[in-house]
C-alpha positions as CSV (number, residue, x, y, z in Angstrom):
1,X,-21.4,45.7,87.7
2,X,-18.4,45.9,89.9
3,X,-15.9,43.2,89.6
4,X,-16.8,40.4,92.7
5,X,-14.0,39.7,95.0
6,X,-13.8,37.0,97.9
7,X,-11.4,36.3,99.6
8,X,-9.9,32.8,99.8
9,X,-7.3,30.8,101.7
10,X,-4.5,28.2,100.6
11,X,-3.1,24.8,103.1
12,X,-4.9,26.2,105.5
13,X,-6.6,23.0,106.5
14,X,-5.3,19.5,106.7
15,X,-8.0,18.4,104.3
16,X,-11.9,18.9,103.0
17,X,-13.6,17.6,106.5
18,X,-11.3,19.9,108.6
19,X,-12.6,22.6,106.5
20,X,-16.4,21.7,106.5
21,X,-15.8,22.0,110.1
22,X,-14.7,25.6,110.4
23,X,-17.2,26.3,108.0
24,X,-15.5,26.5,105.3
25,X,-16.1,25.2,101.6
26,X,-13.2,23.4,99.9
27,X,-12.5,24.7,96.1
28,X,-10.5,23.0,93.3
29,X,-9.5,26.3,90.8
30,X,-8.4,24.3,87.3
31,X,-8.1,24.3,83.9
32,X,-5.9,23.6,80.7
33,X,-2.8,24.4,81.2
34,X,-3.1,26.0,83.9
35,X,-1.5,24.8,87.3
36,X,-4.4,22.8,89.5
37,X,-5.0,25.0,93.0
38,X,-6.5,23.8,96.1
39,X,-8.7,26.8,97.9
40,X,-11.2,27.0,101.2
41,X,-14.0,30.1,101.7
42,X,-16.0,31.3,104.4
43,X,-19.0,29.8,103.4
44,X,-22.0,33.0,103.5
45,X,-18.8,35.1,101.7
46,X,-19.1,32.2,98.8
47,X,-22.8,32.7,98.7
48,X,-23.2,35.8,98.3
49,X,-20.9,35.7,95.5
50,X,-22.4,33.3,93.9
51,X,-25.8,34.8,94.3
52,X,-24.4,37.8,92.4
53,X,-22.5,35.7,90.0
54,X,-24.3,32.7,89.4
55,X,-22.2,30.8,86.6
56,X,-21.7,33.1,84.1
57,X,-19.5,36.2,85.5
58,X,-16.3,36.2,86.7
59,X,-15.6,35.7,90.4
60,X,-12.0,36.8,92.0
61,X,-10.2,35.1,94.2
62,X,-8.0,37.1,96.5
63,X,-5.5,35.0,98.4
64,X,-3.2,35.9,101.3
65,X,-0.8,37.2,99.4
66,X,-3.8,39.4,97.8
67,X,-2.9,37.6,94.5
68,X,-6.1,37.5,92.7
69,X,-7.7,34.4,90.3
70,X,-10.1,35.3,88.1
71,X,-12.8,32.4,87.8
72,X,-16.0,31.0,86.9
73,X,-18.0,28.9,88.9
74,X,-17.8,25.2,87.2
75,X,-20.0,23.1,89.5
76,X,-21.0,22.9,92.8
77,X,-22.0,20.0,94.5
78,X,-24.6,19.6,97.5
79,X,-24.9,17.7,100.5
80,X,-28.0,15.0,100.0
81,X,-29.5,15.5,103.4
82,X,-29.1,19.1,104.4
83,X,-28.5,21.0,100.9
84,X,-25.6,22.8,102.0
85,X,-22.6,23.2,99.7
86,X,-19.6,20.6,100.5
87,X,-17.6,21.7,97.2
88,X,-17.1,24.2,94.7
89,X,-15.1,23.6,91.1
90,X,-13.8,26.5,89.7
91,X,-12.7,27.0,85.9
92,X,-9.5,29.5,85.5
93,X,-10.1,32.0,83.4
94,X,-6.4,32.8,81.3
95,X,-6.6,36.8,79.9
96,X,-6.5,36.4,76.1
97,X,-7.8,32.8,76.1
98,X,-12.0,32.6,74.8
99,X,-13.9,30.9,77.2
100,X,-17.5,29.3,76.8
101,X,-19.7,29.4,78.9
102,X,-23.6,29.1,79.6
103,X,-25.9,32.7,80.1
104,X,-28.7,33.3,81.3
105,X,-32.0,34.6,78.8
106,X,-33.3,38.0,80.1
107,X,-37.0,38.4,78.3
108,X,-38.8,42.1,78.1
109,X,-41.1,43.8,76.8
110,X,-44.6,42.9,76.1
111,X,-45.9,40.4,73.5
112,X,-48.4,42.0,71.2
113,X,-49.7,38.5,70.8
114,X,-50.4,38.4,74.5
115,X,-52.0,41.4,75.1
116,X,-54.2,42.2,72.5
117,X,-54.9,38.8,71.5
118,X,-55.1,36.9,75.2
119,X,-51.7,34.2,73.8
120,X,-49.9,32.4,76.6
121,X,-46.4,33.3,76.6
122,X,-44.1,30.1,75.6
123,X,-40.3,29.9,76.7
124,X,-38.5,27.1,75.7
125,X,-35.1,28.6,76.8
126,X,-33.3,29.6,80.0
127,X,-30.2,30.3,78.9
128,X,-27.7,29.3,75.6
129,X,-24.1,28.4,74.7
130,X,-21.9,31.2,74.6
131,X,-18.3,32.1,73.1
132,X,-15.7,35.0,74.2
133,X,-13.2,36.5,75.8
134,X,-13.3,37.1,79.4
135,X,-13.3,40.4,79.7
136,X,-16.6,40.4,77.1
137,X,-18.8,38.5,79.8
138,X,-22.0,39.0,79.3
139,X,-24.2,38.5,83.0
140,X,-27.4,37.8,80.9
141,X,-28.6,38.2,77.3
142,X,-32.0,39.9,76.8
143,X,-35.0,38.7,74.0
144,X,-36.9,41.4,73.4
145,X,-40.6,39.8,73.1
146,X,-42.3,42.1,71.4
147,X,-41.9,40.4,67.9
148,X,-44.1,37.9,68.8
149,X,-47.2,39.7,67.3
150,X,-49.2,36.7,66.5
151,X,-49.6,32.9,67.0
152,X,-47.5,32.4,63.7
153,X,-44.5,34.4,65.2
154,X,-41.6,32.8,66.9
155,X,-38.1,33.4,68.1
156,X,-35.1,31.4,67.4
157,X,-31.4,31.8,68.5
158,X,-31.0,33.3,65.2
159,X,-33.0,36.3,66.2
160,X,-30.7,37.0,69.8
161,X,-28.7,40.1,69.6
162,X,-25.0,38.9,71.3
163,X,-22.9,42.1,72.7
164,X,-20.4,42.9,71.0
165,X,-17.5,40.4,71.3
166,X,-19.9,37.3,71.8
167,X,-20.6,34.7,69.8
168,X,-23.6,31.9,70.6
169,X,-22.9,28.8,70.0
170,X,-25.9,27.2,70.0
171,X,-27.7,26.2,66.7
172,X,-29.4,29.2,64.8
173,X,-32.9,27.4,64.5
174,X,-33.4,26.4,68.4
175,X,-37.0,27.9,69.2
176,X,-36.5,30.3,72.2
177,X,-39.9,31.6,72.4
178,X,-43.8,31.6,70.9
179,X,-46.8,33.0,71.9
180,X,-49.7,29.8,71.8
181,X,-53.6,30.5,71.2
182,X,-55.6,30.9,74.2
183,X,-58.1,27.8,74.6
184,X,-61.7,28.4,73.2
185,X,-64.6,27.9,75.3
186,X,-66.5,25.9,74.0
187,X,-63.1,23.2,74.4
188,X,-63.0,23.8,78.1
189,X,-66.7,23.0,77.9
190,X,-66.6,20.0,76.5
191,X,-63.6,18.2,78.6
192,X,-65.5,19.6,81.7
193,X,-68.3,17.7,80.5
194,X,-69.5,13.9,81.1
195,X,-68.5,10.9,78.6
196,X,-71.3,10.5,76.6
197,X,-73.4,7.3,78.1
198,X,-72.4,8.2,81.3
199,X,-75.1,10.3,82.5
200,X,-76.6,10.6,85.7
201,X,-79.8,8.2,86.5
202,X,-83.0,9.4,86.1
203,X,-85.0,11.1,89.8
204,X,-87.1,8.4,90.6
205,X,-85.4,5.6,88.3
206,X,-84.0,2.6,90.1
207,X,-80.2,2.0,90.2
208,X,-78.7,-1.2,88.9
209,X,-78.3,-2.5,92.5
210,X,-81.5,-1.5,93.8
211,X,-83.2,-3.0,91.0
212,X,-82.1,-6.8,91.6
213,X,-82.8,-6.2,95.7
214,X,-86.8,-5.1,94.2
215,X,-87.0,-8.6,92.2
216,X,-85.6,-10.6,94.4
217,X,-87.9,-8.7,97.0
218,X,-90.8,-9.6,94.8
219,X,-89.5,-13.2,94.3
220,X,-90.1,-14.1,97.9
């Protein structure tokens, strides 16, 4: 993947709402140790790189001076009404200096246990914990399914593959994903069918109601 640049602007505004108003996004680029920056961006140029980016690859900021920042997109918050972003918090990203960050989980391949034996495909992670050093990024992390051969078979983060130069951080015994039996018939059958002692009257029987309307019908 190429490297994704935009390009930013420094005390260029007066402050956040003067920005917004040119449509632009105020940023805060930070981290320790590292001198606290105040940035603006056109606001599609942001999105796009974002779209590309997402949170785990590195963004670069190119200011006026075409000085560059590598980054990471921290968090972004939202306006509550119209869902547009009002603010962007960037993490600096010092060459040398690990990083962690969060990746995204890639799966492929096709699940034996799904195929063959009609399973239902179970993922019970997006993404994990990550450790290394810039420059070894990963944009995703794949899981290759086809281990799960059967209902019994399951993959943990103990089973991911890193790239060379990453470490995952998260616990080695975290399911990622299993492949569950497909429902027998017969068990959608029976919680389609009625509670027992509530079947349907009789043709011809009287209902509850109608019954004490004949009585008192006959009383008079």
């Amino acid at each position: 993947m190429d490297a994704i640049k935009v390009e930013v602007a420094q005390g260029k505004y007066d402050s956040s709402k003067a920005a917004r108003l040119e449509g632009q996004i105020p940023m805060i680029y930070y981290a320790k140790g590292v001198e606290s920056k105040q940035f603006t961006v056109e606001y599609q140029a942001f999105r796009k790189a974002y779209k590309k980016a997402g949170k785990s690859t590195i963004i670069y900021l190119v200011d006026e001076k075409k000085e560059e920042y590598p980054v990471l997109v921290h968090e972004i918050q939202y306006h509550p009404i119209t869902d547009d972003i009002i603010h962007v918090d960037l993490m600096a990203i010092r060459k040398g200096q690990k990083i962690s960050a969060k990746v995204p989980l890639v799966f492929v391949g096709v699940s034996p246990a799904v195929r063959e034996l009609a399973g239902i495909l179970v993922t019970n992670r997006d993404n994990v914990s990550i450790e290394c050093q810039p420059t070894d990024l990963p944009h995703e992390i794949e899981v290759d399914i086809t281990k799960l051969v059967d209902f019994h078979t399951s993959i943990t983060i103990g089973d991911l593959i890193a790239p060379k130069g990453v470490t995952i951080t998260d616990a080695k015994n975290i399911s990622v994903a299993i492949v569950s039996a497909p429902r027998k018939e017969e068990e959608v059958a029976k919680t389609a069918a009625p509670v027992e002692g509530a079947a349907a009257p009789v043709a011809g029987e009287a209902k509850p109601a109608e019954a004490a309307s004949d009585k008192k019908a006959d009383k008079k």
